[in-house]
C-alpha positions in Angstrom: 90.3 114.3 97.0 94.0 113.7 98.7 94.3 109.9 98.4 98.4 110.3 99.5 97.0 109.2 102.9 96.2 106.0 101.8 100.1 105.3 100.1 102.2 103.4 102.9 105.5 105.7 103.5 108.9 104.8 103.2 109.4 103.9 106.9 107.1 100.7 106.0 109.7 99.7 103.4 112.7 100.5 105.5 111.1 97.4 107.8 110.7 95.6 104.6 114.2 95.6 103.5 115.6 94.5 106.6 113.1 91.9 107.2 114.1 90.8 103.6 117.7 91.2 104.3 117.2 88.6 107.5 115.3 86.4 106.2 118.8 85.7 103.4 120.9 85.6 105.9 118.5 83.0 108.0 119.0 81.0 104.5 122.7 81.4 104.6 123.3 80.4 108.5 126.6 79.3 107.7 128.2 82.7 106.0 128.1 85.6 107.7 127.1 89.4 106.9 130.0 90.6 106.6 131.9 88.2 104.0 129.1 88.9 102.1 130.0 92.9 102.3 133.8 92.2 102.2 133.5 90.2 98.7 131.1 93.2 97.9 134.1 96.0 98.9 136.3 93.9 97.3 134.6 94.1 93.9 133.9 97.7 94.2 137.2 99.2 96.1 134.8 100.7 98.2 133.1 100.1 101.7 129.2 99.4 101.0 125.6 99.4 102.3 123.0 97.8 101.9 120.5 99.2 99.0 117.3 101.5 100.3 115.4 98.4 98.6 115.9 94.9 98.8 114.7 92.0 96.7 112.8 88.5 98.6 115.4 86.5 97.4 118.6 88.1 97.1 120.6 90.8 99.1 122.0 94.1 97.6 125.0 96.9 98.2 126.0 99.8 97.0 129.5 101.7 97.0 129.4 104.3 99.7 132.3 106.0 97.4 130.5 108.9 95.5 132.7 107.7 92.0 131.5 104.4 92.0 127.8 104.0 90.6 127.5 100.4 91.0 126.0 97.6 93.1 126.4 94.2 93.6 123.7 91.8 94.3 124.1 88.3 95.5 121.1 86.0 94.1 120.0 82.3 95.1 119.3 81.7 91.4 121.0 82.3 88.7 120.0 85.0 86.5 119.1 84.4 82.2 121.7 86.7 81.1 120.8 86.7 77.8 117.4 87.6 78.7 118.2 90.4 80.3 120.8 91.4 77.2 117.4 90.9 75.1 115.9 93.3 77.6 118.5 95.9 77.8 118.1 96.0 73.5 114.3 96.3 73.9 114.4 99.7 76.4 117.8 100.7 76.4 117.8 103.8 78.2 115.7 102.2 81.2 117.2 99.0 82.5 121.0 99.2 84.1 123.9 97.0 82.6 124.3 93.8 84.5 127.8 91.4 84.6 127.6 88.5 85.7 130.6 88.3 88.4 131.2 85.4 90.5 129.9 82.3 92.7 130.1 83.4 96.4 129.6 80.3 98.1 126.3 79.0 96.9 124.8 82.4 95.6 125.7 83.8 92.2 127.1 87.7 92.3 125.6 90.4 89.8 127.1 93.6 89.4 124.6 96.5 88.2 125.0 100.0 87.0 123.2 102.0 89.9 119.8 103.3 89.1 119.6 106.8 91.0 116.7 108.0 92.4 114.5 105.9 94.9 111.7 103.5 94.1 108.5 105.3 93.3 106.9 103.1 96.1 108.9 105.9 99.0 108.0 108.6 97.1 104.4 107.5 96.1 102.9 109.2 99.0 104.4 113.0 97.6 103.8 112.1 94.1 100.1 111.0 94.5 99.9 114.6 96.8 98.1 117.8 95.8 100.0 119.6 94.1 102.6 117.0 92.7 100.7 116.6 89.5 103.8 117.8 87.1 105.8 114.8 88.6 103.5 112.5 88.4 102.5 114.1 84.9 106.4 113.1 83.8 106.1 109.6 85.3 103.3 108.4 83.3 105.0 109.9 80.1 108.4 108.1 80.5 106.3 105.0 81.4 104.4 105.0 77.8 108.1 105.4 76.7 109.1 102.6 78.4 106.7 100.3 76.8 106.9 102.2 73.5 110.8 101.6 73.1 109.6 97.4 73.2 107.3 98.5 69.7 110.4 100.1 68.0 113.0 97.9 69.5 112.6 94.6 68.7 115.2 91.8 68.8 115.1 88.2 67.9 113.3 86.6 71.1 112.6 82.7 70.9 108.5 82.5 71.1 107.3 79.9 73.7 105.6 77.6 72.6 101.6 76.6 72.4 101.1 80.1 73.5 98.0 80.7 72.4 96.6 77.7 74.3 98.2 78.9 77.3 96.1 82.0 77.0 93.1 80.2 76.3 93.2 77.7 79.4 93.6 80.8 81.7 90.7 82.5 80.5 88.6 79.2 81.2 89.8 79.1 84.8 89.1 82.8 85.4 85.9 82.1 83.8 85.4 79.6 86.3 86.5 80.9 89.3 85.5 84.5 88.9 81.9 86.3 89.8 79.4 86.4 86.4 80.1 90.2 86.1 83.5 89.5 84.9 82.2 87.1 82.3 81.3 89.4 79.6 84.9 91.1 80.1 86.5 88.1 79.8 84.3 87.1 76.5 85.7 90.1 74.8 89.2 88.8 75.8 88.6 85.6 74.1 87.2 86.7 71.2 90.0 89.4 70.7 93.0 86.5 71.6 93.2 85.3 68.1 94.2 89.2 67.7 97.4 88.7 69.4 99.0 86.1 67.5 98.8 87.7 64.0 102.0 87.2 62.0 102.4 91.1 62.2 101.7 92.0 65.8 105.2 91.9 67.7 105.8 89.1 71.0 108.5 91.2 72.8 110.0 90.6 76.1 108.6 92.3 79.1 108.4 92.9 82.9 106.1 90.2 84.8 106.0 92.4 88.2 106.0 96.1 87.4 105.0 97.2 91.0 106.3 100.4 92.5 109.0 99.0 93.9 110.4 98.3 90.6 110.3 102.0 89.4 112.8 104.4 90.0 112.2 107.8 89.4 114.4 111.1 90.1 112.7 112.4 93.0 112.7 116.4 91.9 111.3 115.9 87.9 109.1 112.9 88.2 111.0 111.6 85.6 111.7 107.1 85.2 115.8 106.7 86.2 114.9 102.9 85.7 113.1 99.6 86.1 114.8 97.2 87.6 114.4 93.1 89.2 114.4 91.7 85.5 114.9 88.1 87.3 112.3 86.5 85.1 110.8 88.6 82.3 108.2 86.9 79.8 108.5 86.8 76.6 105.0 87.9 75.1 102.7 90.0 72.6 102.8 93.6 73.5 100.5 95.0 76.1 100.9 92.2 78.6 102.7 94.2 80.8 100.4 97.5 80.4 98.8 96.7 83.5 102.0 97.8 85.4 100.4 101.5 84.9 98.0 101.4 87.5 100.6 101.3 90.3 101.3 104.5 89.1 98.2 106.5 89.4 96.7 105.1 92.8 96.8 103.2 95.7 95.1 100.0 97.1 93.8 99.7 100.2 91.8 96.3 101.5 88.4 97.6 100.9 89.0 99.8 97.2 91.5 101.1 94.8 91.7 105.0 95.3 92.4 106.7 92.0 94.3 110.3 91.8 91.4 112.9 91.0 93.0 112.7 87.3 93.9 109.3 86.7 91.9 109.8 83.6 93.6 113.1 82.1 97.3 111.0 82.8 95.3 107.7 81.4 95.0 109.8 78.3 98.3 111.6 78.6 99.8 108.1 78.9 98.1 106.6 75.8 99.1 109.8 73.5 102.9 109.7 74.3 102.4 105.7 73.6 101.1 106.4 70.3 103.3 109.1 69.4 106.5 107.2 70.0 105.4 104.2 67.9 103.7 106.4 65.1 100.9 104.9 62.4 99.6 101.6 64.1 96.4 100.2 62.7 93.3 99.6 64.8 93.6 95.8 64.4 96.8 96.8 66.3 95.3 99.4 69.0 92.3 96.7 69.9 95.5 93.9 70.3 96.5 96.3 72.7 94.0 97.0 74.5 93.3 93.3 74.7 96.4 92.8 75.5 96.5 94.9 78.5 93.1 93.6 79.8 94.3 90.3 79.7 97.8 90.7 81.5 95.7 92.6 84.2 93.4 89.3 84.4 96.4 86.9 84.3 98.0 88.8 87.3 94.9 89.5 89.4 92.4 87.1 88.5 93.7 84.4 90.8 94.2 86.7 94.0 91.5 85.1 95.8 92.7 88.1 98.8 92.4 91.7 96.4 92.1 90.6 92.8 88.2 91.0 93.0 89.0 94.8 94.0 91.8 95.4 91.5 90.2 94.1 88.6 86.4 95.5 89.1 88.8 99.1 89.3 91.1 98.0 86.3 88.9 96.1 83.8 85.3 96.8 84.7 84.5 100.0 83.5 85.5 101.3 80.0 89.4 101.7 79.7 90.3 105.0 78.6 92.7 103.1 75.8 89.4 102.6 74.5 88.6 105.8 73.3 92.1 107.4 72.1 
């Protein structure tokens, strides 16, 4: 089955970026486009244009000089700096170096290393093709490296607080809000949560929105160039982010998730690499993870009153492949 049909091409996100692009200067009625890209020139010594992808609160150029490999990004908030320092230790070779630069009128200035390659969301519809299976085959490796650098890198993050009770109260309201055939899903979630919080099992700091748009990837290889918008990362136990796989190995539609033909072979192609690049783990820690994943796909989807039934009767439903590895 070709389910590239269903991904939305990169004209649709052409429209999005410039949408997004008005909608900050509609917010900024007082300065004007072009002092925005004149402080941005000015930064870089070079003339600039706006980034292939935009963000929904900030606006982003790039050096149209092929020897400069940076971008500057004007934000309405201010960006944890240290977080993303924290970050950058945790998966070095997949986040870009950020300085912070400069107030620019009201909006705080960022300059970034460029990540090359586009967002996997314009190439999606290729990748997810017949006969793209190599690519995609790469993508889902690096991305069990990504989250496999967090296990082996691990530097001193501040825990939040009354965590576990956080957890807790959000399983209650799923397991009030959602149908009864989520309920026995959501009981093995809460009987494995106690799982997470063991002295032993590491609370890193990961990605809360690890969508498609997020993932760069060198169009020719498959291979992750970078995942970027780390505006507010979470500090929490490993897994919670795992969820961010699915973007990779099908598309949503408003009636079902569609699946590549073998989105199970890369599930298990996925979990190996994971495994391999953090070595021994114990199965007290592989059933952390996997309730770990189930329950960052529940947090995220569970209160999506528009597609979160869809997602998670594809996502947590049926038996996870994690399961058997």
């Amino acid at each position: 089955m070709d389910i590239s049909r269903y991904a939305v091409g990169p004209e649709s996100y052409d429209k999005l970026s410039t949408y997004q692009i008005s909608q900050f200067f509609e917010r900024h009625k007082r300065a004007k486009r072009n002092g925005f890209n004149s402080h941005a020139a000015d930064i870089l010594a070079s003339t600039v244009s706006p980034t292939p992808m935009q963000g929904g609160s900030s606006y982003t150029v790039k050096a149209d000089s092929n020897r400069v490999h940076k971008v500057v990004q004007f934000r309405y908030e201010k960006l944890d700096m240290k977080a993303i320092e924290q970050a950058r230790q945790s998966y070095p070779d997949f986040i870009p170096v950020c300085e912070s630069h400069s107030v620019y009128g009201d909006v705080f200035v960022y300059v970034w290393n460029l990540v090359p390659g586009p967002a996997f969301c314009r190439v999606r519809r290729q990748f997810l093709a017949p006969g793209m299976e190599q690519q995609l085959r790469r993508t889902v490796q690096d991305f069990a490296k990504f989250f496999a650098s967090a296990w082996i890198n691990r530097p001193i993050v501040e825990k939040p607080l009354d965590l576990f009770e956080e957890y807790s109260d959000i399983i209650d309201q799923l397991y009030q809000r959602l149908p009864i055939r989520f309920q026995p899903k959501l009981d093995e979630i809460r009987r494995g949560l106690p799982l997470l919080f063991r002295p032993s099992y590491p609370v890193v700091i990961q990605h809360d929105d690890l969508l498609e748009n997020n993932i760069h990837v060198d169009e020719a290889s498959g291979h992750i160039t970078g995942i970027v918008d780390w505006a507010s990362p979470i500090v929490a136990p490993f897994g919670v982010s795992l969820g961010g796989l699915e973007t990779i190995l099908g598309v949503q539609t408003s009636a079902k998730w569609h699946f590549h033909p073998n989105h199970m072979e890369l599930r298990k192609h996925f979990w190996n690499t994971l495994y391999e690049e953090i070595g021994q783990v114990s199965e007290d820690d592989r059933c952390s993870i996997e309730i770990a994943r189930l329950f960052g796909l529940f947090r995220t989807y569970g209160f999506d009153d528009k597609l979160g039934i869809i997602n998670l009767e594809a996502f947590c439903v049926s038996k996870s492949e994690s399961e058997s590895i």
